[in-house]
N, C-alpha and C positions, 0 to 999 in steps of 0.2 A: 504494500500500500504506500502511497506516493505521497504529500500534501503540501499544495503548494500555496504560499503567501506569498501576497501582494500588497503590498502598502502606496499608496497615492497621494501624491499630498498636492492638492488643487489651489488654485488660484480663480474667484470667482468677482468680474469685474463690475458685474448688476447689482451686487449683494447690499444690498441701501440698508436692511435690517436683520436680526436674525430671522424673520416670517419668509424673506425672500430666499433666503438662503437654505432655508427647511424645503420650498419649494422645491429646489432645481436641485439640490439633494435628491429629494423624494423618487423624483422621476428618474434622475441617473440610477436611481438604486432598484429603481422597479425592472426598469431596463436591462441593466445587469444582470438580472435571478431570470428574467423571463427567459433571456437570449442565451444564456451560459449556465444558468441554474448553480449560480456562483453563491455561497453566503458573504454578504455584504455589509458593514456596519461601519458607521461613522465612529472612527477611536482616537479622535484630536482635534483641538481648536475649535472644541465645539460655541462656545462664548464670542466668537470673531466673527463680522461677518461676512469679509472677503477671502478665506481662508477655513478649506478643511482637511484632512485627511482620514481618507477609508483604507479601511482593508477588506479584502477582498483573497478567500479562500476556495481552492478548489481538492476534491480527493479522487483520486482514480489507480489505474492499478500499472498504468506504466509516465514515468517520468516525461516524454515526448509529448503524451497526451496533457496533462498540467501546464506545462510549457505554452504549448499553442492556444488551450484555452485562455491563460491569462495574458498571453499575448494580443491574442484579439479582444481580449474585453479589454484592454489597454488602449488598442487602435478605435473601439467603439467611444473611447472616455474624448481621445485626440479628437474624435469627427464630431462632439457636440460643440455650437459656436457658443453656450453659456458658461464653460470653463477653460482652464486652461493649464495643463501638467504643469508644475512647479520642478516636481519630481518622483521618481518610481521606482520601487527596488525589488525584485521578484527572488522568493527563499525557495528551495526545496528543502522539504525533511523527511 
């Protein structure tokens, strides 16, 4: 068994308050579980409100597969115009 972490730390340019920022959270994170069936949770900078970091876990039974899934949920974070990577750092364990 594989499990792979992903940590994200976003940059959110809209974020006027924390209610906007729960917004465009919300929907990146629906997105994420829908498309990749990824567990997803906001775990920093939750008080700020142009600024967050998620992680983002997946589990399977070969490393390749982890890999590409967190990849492309990566590329799917890149393609929304409401955020914008800071930075990303992907673990296997």
């Amino acid at each position: 068994m594989i499990v792979g972490l992903c940590t994200v730390e976003l940059y959110i340019p809209d974020g006027q308050s924390l209610k906007a920022k729960r917004q465009v959270l919300l929907s990146l994170k629906d997105r994420l579980r829908d498309k990749f069936n990824l567990s997803v949770a906001e775990v920093g900078d939750q008080d700020l409100w142009q600024k967050a970091v998620l992680g983002l876990a997946c589990v399977a039974n070969e490393g390749a597969h982890v890999n590409q899934v967190l990849d492309q949920a990566v590329n799917l974070i890149r393609s929304m115009p409401t955020v914008e990577i800071v930075q990303c750092r992907i673990e296997m364990l």
